[in-house]
Biopython code that builds the backbone (N, CA, C, O; Angstrom):
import numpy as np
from Bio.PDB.StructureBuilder import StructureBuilder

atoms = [
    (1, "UNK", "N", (37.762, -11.593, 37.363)),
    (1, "UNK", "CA", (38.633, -12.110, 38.397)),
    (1, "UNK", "C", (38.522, -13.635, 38.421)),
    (1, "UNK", "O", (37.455, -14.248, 38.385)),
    (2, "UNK", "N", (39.679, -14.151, 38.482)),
    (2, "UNK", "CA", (39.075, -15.859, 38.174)),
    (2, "UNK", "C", (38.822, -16.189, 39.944)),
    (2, "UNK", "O", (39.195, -15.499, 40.892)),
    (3, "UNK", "N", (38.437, -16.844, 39.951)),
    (3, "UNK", "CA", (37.720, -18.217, 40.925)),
    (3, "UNK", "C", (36.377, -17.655, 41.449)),
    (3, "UNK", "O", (35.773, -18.104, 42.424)),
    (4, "UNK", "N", (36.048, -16.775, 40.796)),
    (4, "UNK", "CA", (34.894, -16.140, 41.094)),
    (4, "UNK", "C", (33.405, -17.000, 40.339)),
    (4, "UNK", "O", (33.792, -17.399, 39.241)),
    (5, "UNK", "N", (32.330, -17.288, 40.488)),
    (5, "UNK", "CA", (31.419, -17.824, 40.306)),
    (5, "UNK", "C", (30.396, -17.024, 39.639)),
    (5, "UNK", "O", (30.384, -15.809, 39.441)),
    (6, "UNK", "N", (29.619, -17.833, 39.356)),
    (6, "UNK", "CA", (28.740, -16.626, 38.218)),
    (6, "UNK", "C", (27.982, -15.824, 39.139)),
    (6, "UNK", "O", (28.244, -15.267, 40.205)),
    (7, "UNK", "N", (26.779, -15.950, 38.276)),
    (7, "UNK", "CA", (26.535, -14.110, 38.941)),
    (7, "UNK", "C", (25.152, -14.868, 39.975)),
    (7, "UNK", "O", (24.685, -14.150, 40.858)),
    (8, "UNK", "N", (24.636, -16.151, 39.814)),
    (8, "UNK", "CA", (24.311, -16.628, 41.011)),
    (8, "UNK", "C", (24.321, -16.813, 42.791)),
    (8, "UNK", "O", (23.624, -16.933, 43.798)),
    (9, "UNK", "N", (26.056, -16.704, 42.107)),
    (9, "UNK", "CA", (27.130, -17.206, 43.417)),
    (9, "UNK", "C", (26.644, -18.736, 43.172)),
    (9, "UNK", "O", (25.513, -18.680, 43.656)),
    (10, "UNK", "N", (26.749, -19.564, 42.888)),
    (10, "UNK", "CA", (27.161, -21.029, 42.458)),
    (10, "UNK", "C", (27.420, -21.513, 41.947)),
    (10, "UNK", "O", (27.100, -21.471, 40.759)),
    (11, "UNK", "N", (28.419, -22.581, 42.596)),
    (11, "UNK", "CA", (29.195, -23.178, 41.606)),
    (11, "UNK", "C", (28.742, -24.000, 40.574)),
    (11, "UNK", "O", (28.293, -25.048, 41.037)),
    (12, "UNK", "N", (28.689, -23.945, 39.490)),
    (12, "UNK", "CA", (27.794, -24.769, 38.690)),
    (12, "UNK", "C", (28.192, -26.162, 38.797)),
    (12, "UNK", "O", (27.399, -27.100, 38.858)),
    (13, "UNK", "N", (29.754, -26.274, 38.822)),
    (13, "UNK", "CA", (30.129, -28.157, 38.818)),
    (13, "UNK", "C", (29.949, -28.047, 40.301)),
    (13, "UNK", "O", (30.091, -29.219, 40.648)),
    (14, "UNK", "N", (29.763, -27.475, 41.194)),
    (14, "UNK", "CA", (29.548, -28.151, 42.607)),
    (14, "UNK", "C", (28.372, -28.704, 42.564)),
    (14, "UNK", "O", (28.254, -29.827, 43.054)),
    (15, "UNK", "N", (27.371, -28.130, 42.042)),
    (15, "UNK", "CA", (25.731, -27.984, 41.890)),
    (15, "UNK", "C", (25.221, -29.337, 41.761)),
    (15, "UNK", "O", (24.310, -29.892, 42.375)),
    (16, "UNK", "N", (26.422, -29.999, 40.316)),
    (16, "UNK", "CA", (25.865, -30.618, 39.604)),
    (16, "UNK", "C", (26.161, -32.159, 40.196)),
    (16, "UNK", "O", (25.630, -33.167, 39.729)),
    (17, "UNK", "N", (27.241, -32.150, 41.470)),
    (17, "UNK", "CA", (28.093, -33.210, 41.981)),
    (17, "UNK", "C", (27.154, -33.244, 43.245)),
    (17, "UNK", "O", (27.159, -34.278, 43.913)),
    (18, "UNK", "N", (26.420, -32.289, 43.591)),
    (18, "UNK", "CA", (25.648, -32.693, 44.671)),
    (18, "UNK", "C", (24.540, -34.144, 44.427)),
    (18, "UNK", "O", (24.264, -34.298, 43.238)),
    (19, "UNK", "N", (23.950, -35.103, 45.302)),
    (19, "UNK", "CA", (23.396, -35.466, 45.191)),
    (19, "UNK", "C", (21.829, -35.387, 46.264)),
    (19, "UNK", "O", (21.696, -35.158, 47.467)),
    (20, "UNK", "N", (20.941, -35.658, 45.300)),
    (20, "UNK", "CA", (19.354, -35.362, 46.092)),
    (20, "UNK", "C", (19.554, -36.303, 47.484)),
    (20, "UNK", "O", (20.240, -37.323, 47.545)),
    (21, "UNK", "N", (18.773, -35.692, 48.589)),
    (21, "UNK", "CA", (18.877, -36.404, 49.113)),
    (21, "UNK", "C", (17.494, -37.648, 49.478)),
    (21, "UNK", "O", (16.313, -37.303, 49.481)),
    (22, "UNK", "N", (17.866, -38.807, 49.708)),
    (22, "UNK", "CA", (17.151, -40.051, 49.370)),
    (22, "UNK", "C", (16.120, -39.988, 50.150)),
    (22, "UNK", "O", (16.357, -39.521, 51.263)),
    (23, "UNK", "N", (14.773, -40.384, 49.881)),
    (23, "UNK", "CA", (13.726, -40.561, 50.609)),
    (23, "UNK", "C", (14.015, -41.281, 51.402)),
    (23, "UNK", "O", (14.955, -42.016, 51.100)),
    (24, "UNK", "N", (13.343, -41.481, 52.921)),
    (24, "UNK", "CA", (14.239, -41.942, 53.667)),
    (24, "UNK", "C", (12.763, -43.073, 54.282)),
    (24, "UNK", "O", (11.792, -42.516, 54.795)),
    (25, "UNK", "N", (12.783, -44.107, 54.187)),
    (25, "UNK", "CA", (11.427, -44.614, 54.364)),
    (25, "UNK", "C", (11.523, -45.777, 55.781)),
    (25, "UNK", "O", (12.181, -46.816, 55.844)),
    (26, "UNK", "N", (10.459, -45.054, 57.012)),
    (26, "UNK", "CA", (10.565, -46.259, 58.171)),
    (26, "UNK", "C", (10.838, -47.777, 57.506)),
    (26, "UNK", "O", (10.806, -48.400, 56.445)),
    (27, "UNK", "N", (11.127, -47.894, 58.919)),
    (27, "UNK", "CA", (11.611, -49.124, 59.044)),
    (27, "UNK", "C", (10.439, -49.307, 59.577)),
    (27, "UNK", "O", (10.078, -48.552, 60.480)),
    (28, "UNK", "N", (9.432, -50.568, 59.029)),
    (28, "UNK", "CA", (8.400, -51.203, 59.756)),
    (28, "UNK", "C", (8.542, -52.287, 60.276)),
    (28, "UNK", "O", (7.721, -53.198, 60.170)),
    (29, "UNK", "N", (9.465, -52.340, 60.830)),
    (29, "UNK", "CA", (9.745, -53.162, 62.306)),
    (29, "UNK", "C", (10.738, -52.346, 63.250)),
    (29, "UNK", "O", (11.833, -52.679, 63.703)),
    (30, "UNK", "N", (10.059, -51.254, 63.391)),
    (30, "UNK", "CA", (11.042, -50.688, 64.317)),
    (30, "UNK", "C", (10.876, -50.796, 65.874)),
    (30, "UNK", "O", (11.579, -50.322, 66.767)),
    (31, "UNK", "N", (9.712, -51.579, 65.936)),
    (31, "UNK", "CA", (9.300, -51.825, 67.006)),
    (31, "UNK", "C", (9.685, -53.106, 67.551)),
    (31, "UNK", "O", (10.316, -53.270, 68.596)),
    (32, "UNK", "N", (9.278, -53.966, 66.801)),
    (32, "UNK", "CA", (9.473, -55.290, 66.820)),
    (32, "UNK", "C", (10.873, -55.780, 65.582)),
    (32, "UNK", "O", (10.584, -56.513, 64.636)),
    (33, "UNK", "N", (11.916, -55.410, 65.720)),
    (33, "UNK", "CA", (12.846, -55.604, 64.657)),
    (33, "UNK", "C", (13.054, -57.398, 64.524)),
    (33, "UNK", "O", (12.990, -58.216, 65.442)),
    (34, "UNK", "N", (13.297, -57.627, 63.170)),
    (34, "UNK", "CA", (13.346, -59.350, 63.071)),
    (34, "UNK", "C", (14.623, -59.352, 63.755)),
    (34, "UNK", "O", (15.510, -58.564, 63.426)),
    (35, "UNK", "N", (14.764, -60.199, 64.692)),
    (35, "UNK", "CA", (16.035, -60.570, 65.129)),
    (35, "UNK", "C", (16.306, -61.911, 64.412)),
    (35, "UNK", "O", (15.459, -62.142, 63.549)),
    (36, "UNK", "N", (17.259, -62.854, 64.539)),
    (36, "UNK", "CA", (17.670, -64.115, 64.055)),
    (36, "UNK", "C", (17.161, -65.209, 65.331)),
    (36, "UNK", "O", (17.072, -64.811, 66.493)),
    (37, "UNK", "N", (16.967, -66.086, 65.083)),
    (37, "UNK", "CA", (16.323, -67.021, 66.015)),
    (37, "UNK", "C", (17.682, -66.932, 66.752)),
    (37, "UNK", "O", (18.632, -66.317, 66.268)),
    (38, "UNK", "N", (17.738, -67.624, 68.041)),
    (38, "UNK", "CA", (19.276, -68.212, 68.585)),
    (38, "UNK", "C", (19.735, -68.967, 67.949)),
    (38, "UNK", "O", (18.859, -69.390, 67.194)),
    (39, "UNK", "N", (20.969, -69.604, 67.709)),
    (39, "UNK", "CA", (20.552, -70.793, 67.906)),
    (39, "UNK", "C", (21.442, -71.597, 69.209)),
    (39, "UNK", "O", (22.305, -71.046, 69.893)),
    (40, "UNK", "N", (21.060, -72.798, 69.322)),
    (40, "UNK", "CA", (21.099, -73.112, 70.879)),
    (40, "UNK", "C", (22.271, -74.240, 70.465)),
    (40, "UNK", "O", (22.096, -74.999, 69.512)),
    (41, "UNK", "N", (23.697, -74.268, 71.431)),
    (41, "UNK", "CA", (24.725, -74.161, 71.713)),
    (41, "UNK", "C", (24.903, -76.069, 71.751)),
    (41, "UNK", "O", (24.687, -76.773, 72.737)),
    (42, "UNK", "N", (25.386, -76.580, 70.264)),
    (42, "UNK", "CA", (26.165, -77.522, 70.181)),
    (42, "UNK", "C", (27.593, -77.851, 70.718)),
    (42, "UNK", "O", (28.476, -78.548, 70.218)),
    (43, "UNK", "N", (27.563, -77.195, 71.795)),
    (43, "UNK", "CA", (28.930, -77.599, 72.380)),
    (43, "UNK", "C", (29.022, -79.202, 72.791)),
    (43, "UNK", "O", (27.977, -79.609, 73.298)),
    (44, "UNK", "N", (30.175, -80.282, 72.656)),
    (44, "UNK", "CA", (30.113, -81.221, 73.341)),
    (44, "UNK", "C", (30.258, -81.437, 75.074)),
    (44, "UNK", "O", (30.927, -80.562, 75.623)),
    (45, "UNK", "N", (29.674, -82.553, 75.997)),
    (45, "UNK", "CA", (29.464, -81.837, 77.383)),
    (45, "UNK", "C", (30.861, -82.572, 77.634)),
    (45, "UNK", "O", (31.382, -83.526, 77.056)),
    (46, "UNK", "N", (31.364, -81.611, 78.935)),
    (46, "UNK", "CA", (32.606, -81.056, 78.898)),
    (46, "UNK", "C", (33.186, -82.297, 80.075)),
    (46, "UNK", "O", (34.339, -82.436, 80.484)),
    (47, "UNK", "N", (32.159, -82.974, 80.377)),
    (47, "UNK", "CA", (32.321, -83.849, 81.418)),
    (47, "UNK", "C", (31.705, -85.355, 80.471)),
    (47, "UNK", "O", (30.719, -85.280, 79.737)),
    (48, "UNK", "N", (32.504, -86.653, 80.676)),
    (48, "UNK", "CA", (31.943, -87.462, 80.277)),
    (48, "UNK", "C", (30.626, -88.283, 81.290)),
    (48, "UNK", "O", (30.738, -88.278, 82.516)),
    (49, "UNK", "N", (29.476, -88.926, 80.633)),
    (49, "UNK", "CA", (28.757, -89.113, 81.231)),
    (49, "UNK", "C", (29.241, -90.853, 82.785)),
    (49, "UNK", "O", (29.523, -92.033, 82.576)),
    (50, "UNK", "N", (29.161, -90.428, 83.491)),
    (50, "UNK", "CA", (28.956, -91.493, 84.765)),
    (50, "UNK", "C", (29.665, -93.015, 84.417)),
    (50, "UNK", "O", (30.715, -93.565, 84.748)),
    (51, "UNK", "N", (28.619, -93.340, 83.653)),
    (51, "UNK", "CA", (28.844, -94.963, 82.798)),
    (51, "UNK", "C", (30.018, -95.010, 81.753)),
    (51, "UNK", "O", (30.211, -96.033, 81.097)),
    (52, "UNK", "N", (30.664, -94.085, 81.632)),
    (52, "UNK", "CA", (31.859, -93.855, 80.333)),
    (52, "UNK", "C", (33.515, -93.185, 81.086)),
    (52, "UNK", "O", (33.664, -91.982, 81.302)),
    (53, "UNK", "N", (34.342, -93.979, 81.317)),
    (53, "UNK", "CA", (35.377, -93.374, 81.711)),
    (53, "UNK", "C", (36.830, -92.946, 80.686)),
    (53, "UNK", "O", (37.888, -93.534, 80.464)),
    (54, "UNK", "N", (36.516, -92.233, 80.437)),
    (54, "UNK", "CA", (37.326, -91.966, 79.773)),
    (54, "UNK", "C", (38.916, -92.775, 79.733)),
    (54, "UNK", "O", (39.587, -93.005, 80.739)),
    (55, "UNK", "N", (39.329, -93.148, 78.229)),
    (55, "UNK", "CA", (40.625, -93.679, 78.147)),
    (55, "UNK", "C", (42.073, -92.592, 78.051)),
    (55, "UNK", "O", (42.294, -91.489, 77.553)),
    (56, "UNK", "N", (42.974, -93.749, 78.936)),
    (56, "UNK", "CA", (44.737, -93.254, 79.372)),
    (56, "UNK", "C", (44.082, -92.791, 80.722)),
    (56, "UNK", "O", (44.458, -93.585, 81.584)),
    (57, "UNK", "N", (43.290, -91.873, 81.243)),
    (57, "UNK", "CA", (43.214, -91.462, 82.815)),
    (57, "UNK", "C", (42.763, -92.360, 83.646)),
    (57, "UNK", "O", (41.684, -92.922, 83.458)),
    (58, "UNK", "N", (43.738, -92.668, 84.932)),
    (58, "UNK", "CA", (43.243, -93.240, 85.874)),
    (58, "UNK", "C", (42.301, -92.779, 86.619)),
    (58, "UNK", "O", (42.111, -91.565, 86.691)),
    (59, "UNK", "N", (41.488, -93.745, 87.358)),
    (59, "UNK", "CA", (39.623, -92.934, 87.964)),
    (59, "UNK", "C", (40.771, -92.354, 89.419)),
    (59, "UNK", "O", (41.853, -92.491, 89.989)),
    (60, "UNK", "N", (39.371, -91.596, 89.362)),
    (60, "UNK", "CA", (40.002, -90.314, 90.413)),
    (60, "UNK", "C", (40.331, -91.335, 91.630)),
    (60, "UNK", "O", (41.544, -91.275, 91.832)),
    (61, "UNK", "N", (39.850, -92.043, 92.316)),
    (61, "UNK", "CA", (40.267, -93.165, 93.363)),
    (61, "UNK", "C", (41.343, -93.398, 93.513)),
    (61, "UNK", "O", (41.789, -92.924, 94.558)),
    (62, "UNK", "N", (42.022, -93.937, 92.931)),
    (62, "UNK", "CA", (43.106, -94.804, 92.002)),
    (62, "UNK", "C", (43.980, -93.742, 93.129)),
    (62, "UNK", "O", (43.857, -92.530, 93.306)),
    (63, "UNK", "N", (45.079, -94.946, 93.920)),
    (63, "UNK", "CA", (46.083, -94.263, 93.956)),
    (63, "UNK", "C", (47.059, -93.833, 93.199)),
    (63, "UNK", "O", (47.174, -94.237, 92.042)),
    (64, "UNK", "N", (47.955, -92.897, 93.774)),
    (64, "UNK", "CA", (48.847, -92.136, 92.759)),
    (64, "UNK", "C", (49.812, -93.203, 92.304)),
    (64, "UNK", "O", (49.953, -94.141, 93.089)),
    (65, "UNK", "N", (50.662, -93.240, 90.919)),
    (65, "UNK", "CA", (51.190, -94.697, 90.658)),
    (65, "UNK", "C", (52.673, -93.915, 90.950)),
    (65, "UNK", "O", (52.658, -92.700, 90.752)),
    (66, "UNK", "N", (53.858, -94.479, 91.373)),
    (66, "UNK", "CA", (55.215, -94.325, 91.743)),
    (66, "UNK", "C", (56.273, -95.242, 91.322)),
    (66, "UNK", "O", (56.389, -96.352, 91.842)),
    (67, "UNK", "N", (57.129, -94.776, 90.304)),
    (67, "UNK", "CA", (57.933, -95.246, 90.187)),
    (67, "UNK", "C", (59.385, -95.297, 90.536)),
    (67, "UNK", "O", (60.096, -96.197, 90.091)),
]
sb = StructureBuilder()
sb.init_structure("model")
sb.init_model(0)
sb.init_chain("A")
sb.init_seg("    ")
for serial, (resi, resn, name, xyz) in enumerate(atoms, 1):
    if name == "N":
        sb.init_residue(resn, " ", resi, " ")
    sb.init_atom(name, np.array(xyz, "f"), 0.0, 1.0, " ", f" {name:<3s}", serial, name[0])
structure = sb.get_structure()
């Protein structure tokens, strides 16, 4: 009868397509896993400093100008 398998019952090309399965070895840092250092946040500050006013804006004082 075809699709029938030998006298095992297995498929021999299934058999052979299986693969072992992999030793599976801790993780020795599973406790303490390496994380990546931070790293700490080069943003420029978002406000200019006191002594530096920024150019084209009038200082907040400044009345409103009207033309």
């Amino acid at each position: 009868m075809p699709g029938k398998t030998g006298k095992t019952g297995v498929n021999k090309e299934a058999a052979t397509m299986t693969l072992p399965n992999p030793i599976e070895v801790p993780d020795p840092n599973i406790d303490e896993p390496a994380l990546p250092e931070p790293i700490p946040e080069q943003d420029p500050p978002s406000t200019p400093p006191p002594n530096e006013t920024p150019v084209g804006d009038p200082p907040a004082n400044a009345p409103p100008v009207t033309v």
